[in-house]
C-alpha positions in Angstrom: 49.0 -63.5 -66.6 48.5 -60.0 -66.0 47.3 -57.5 -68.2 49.4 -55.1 -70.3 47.8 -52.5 -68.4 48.7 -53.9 -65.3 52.4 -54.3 -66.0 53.0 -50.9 -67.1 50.9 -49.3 -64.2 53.1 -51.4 -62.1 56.7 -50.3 -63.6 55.5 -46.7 -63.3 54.9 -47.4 -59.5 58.1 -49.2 -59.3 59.9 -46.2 -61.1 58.2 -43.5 -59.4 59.5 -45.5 -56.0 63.1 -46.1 -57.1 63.5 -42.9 -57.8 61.7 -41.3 -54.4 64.4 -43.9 -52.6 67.3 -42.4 -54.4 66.3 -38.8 -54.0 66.0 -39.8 -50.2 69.7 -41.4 -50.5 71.1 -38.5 -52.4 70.0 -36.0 -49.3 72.2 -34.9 -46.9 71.0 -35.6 -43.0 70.9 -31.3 -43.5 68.7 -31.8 -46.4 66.5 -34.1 -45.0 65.9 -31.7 -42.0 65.3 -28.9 -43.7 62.1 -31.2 -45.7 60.9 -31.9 -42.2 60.5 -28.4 -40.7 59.6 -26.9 -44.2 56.1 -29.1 -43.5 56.7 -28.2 -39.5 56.7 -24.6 -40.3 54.4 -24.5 -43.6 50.8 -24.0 -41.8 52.2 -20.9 -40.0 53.6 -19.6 -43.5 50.4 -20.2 -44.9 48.7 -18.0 -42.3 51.2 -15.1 -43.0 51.0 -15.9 -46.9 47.2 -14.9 -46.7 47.7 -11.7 -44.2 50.3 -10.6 -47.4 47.8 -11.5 -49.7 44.8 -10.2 -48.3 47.3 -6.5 -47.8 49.0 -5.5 -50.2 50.2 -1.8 -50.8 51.5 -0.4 -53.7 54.8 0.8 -54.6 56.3 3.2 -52.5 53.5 2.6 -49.8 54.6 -0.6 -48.1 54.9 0.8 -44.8 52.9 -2.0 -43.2 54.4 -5.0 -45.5 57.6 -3.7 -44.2 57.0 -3.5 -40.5 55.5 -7.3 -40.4 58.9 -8.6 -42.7 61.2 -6.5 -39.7 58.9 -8.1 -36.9 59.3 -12.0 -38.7 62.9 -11.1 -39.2 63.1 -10.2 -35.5 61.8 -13.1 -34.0 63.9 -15.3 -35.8 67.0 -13.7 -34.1 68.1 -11.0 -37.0 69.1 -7.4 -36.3 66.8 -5.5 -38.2 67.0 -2.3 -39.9 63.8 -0.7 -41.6 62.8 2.7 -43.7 66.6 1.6 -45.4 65.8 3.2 -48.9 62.2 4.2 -48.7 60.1 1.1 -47.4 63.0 -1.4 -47.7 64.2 -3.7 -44.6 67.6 -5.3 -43.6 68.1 -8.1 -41.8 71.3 -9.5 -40.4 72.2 -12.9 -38.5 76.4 -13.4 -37.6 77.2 -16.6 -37.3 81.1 -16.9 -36.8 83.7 -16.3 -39.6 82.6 -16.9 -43.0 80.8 -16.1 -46.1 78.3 -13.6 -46.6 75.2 -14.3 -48.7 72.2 -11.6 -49.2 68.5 -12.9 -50.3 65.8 -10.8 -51.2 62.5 -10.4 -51.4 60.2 -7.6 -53.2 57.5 -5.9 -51.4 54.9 -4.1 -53.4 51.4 -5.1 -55.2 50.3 -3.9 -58.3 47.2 -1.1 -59.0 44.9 -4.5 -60.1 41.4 -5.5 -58.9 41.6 -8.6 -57.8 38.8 -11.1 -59.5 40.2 -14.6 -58.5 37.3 -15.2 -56.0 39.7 -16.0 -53.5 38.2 -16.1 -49.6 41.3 -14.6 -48.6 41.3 -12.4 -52.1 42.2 -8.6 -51.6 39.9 -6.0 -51.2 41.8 -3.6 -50.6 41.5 -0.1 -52.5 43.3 2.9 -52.1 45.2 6.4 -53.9 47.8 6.1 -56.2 50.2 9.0 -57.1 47.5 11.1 -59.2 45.3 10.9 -56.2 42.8 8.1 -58.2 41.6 5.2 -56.2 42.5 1.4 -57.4 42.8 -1.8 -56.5 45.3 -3.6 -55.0 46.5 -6.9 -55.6 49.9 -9.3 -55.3 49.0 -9.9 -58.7 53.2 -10.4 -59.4 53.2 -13.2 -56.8 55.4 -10.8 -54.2 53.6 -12.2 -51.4 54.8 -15.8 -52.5 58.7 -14.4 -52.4 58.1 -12.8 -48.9 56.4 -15.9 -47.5 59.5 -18.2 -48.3 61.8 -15.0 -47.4 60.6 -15.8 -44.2 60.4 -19.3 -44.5 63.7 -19.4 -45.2 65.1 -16.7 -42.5 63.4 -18.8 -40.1 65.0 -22.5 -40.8 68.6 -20.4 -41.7 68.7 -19.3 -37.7 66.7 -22.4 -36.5 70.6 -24.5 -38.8 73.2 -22.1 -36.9 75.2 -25.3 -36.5 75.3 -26.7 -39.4 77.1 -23.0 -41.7 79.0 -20.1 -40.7 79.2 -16.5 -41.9 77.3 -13.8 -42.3 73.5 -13.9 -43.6 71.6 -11.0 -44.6 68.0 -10.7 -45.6 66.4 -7.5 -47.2 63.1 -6.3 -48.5 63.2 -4.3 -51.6 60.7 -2.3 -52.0 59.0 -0.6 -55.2 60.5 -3.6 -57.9 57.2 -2.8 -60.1 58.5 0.4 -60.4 61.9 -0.1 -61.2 63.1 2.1 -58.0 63.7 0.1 -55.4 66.9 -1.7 -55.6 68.7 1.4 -56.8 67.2 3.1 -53.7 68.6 0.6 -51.3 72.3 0.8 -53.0 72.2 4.5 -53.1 71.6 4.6 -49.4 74.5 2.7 -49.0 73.6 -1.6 -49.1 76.4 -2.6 -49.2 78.9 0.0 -47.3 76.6 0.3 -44.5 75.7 -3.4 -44.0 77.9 -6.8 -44.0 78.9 -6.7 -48.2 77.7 -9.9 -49.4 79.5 -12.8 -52.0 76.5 -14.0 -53.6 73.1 -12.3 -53.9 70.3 -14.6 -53.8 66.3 -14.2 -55.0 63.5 -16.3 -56.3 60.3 -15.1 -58.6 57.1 -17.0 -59.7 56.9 -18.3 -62.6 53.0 -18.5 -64.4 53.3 -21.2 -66.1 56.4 -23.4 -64.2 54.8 -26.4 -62.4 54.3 -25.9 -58.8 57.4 -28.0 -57.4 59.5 -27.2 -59.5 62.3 -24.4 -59.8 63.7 -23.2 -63.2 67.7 -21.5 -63.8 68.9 -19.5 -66.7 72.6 -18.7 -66.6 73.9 -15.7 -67.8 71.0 -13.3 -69.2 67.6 -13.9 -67.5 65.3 -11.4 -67.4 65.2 -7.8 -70.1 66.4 -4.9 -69.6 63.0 -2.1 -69.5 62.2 1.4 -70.2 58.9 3.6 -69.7 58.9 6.0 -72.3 55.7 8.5 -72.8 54.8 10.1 -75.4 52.7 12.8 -76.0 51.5 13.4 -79.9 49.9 16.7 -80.6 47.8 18.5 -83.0 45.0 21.0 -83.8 41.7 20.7 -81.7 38.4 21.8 -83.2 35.1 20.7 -84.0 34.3 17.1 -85.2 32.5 18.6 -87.8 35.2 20.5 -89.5 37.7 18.0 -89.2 39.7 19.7 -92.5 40.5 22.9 -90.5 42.5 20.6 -87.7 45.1 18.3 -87.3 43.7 15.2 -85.5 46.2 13.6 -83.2 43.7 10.6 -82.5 44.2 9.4 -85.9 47.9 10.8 -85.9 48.6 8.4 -82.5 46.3 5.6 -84.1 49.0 6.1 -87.3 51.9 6.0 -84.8 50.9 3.2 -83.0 50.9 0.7 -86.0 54.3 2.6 -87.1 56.2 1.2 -84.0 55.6 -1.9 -84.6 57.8 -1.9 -87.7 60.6 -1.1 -85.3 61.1 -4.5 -84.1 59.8 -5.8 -87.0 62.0 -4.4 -89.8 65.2 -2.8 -88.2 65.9 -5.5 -85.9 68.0 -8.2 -86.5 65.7 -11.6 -86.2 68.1 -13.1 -83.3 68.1 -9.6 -81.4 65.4 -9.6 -78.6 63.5 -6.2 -78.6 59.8 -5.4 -77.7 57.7 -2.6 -78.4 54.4 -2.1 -76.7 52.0 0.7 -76.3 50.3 -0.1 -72.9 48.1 3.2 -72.7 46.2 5.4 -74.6 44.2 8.7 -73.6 42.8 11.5 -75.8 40.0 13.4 -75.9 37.0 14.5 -73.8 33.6 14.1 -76.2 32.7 13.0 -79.4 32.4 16.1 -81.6 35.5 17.7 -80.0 39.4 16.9 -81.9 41.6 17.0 -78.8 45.2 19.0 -78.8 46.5 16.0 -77.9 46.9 12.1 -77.1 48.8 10.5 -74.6 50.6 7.1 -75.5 52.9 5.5 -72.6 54.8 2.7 -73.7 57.4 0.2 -72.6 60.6 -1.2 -74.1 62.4 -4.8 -73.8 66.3 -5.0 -74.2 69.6 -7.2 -73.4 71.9 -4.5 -74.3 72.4 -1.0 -74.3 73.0 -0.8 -77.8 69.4 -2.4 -78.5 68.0 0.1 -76.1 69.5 3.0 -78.0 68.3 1.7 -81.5 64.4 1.4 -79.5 64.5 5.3 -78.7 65.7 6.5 -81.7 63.0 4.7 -83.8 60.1 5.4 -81.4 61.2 9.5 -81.6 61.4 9.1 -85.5 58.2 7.3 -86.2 56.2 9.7 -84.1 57.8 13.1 -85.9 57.8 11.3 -89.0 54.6 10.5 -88.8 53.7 14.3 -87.7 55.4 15.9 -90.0 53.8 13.7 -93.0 50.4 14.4 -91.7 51.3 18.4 -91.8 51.4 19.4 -88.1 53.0 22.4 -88.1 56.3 23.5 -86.4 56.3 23.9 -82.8 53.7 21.0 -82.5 55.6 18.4 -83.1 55.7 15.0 -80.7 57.1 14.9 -77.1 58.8 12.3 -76.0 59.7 11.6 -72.5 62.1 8.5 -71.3 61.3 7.7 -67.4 65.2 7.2 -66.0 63.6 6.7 -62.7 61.9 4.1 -64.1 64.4 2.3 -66.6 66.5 -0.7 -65.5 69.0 -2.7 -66.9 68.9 -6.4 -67.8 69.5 -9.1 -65.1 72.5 -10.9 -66.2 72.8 -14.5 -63.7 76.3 -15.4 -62.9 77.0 -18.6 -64.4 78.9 -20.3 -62.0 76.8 -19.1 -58.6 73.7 -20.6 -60.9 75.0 -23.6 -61.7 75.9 -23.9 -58.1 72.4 -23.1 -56.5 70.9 -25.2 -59.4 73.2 -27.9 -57.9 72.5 -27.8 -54.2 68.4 -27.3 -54.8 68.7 -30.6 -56.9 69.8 -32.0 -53.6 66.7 -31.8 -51.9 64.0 -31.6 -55.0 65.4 -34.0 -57.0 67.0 -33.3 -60.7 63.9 -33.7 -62.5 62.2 -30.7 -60.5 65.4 -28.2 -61.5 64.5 -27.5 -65.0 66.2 -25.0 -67.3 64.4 -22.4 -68.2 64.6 -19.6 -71.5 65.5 -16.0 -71.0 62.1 -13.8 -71.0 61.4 -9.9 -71.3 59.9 -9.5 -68.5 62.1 -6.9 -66.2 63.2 -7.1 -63.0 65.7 -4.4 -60.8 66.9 -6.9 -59.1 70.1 -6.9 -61.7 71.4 -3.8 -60.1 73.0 -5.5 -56.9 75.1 -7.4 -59.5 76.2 -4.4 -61.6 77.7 -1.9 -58.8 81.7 -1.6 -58.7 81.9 -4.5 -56.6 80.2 -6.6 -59.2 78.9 -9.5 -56.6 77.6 -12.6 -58.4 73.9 -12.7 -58.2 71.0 -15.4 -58.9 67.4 -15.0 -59.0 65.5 -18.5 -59.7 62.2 -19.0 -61.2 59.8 -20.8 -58.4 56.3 -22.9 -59.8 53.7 -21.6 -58.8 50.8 -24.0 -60.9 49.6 -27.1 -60.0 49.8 -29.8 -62.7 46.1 -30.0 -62.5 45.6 -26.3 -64.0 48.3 -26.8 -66.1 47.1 -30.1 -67.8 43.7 -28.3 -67.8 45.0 -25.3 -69.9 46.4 -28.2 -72.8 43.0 -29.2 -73.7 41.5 -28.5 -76.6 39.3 -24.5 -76.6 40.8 -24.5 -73.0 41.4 -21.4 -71.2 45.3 -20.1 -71.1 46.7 -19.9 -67.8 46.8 -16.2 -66.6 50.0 -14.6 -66.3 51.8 -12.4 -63.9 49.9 -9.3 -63.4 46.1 -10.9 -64.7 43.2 -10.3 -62.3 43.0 -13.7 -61.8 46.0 -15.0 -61.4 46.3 -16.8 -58.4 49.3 -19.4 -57.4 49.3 -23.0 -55.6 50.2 -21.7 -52.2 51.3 -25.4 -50.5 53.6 -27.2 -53.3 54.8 -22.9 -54.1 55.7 -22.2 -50.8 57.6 -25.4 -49.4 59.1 -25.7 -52.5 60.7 -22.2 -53.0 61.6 -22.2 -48.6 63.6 -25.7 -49.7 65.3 -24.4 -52.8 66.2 -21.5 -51.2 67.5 -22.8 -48.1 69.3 -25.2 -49.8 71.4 -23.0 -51.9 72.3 -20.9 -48.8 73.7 -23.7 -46.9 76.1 -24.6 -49.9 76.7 -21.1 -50.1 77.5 -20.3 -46.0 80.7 -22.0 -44.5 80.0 -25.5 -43.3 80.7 -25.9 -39.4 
């Protein structure tokens, strides 16, 4: 008789087999074609996933990123358009009379030093806007989203016969600075270029199992605001502190005051955040400065909420002057970033349930999980808040193996990096045919069948 052991190892291999086989029988002949030249196609993708990786270029400077995304689209049979709202690129392939559906792709690093250890890591270093040199890395995952863009362009022309309509592919650039999307619509997205039904987009997700894809109808991702703040005083000499008004310990005072804001004047079951991200003031030990620089970010799903942050932040801050005796004409300056500032990214219901529906079909319902709004922004809301009000989707993609993830559960084990960390660094394979699949999918059920 066999052992306990034995018996459940072998249910679990049954299981695991009946469900396989009814994944397999749940697939269209479409679906199933599209698994097969995802892994046809996948060591190509991996070869321009590392080129992406290995180059990225900051916000506003994706000149390069942008020319290989036209040349990609361009072999793949798509009319291409590119320096469309700064860096950006559009793509379009006509296929007959029928819907049009829009997926993008975001094209920028981030001003990080990559410290993965990586052999195809970045290296690359280079000016940002004040002229300093940084680092570069895809330290958001956007060279994940561009590789299944691609992906995904490609198998789209390679099904011509199986849909019909209109599909058109775009690369946003400067997302991590909030500028891009409203760039592209103000140079005229959608008057200009086949106006889409449904906007499409994916983004990695840190801690989302690689294979796996994770929807969030109706609010997904907050809405954001760069706000700086500049508090001043009265410089002198360390020494003679009583003769100045020291906006280092002002700021430090300010600091810990906005972080009442969310704490005490916001309703518990009202997402806000509050968070000083930057902090510069002085220039040697002995000297009090005139003044200290705070930049900070704000988190938000309404307007309202939005409002509520700004008007606390400018209170504290003069409150907080005026207690400590900085006379008139010194007080705090405070400075919202508009450019900067986008809105929340609402998901519309019905498209998501749809695209949950049709990537289910080929990963199977246990990989399409449902995941939890987070305050983490994202500009790509503003293609489904013009006058037109298109329904749009963006879809969180897994980008951890199991391994790291079970890892990160043990006991004094190391978190698992986020989005922006040094070292963060996705599972390329199970990331890349995964999100190509998911995305495909969801097209096809979205593009008229032939």
């Amino acid at each position: 008789m066999p052992s306990t052991a034995t018996t459940f190892g072998f249910l679990a291999i049954l299981a695991t087999l009946i469900t396989g086989q009814t994944r397999m029988a749940a697939q269209t002949p479409a679906l199933l074609e599209v698994e097969s030249r995802v892994n046809a196609e996948y060591e190509s993708l991996f070869q321009l996933y590392r080129h992406l990786h290995a180059n990225p270029e900051l916000s506003f400077q994706e000149a390069k990123t942008s020319e290989r995304l036209q040349q990609e689209l361009r072999s793949a049979g798509f009319e291409v358009t590119g320096n469309f709202g700064g860096h950006g690129l559009v793509g379009v392939l006509k296929n007959g009379t029928g819907p049009t559906v829009m997926i993008r792709t975001d094209l920028d690093g981030l001003p990080v030093i990559e410290q993965t250890g990586l052999e195809y890591a970045s290296r690359v270093k280079t000016k940002d806007e004040q002229g300093n040199e940084v680092g570069v890395m895809h330290a958001c995952g956007h060279d994940l989203h561009m590789t299944c863009f691609v992906g995904t362009a490609r198998l789209l022309s390679q099904f011509k016969d199986r849909w019909r309509g209109t599909l058109v592919m775009i690369g946003q650039p400067a997302e991590e600075r909030g500028s891009g999307a409203k760039a592209m619509l103000a140079a005229g997205l959608f008057q200009k270029f086949p106006k889409p039904d449904y906007v499409l987009a994916l983004h990695d997700a840190a801690s989302l199992e690689a294979g796996k894809v994770g929807i969030v109808e109706g609010p997904a991702l907050a809405g954001t605001s760069s706000v700086d703040l500049t508090i001043r005083g009265i410089s002198g000499h360390g020494a003679w502190s009583y003769v100045t008004k020291d906006p280092i310990v002002l700021a430090a005072q300010t600091v810990l005051g906005l972080q009442t804001i969310v704490s005490r004047e916001m309703r518990a079951i009202d997402p806000a955040v509050v968070t000083v991200g930057s902090i510069h003031g002085g220039t040697k030990h002995n000297i009090i400065p005139d003044d200290v620089q705070l930049q900070l970010t704000i988190r938000f799903f309404s307007e309202a909420i939005r409002s509520q942050l700004l008007a606390g932040i400018e209170r504290i801050a003069k409150g907080m002057a005026q207690a400590a005796g900085v006379p008139p004409g010194r007080e705090p300056i405070m400075r919202v970033r508009e450019a900067e500032s986008i809105g929340p990214t609402v998901n519309h219901p019905e498209l998501t349930r749809r695209a949950g529906s049709a990537m289910a079909g080929i990963l199977g319902k246990n990989n399409v999980v449902t995941s939890e709004p987070v305050m983490g922004g994202e500009d790509f809301g503003y293609f489904g808040r013009t006058a037109e009000r298109i329904p749009i989707c963006i879809f969180w993609l897994g980008a951890v193996s199991r391994e790291r993830i079970e890892e990160s559960q043990k006991p004094g084990a190391k978190p698992l990096p986020s989005l922006h960390s040094s070292v963060y660094a996705p599972a390329p394979e199970p990331a890349i045919k995964t999100g190509v699949k998911a995305m495909t999918a969801a097209a096809l059920d979205l593009l008229g069948k032939k």
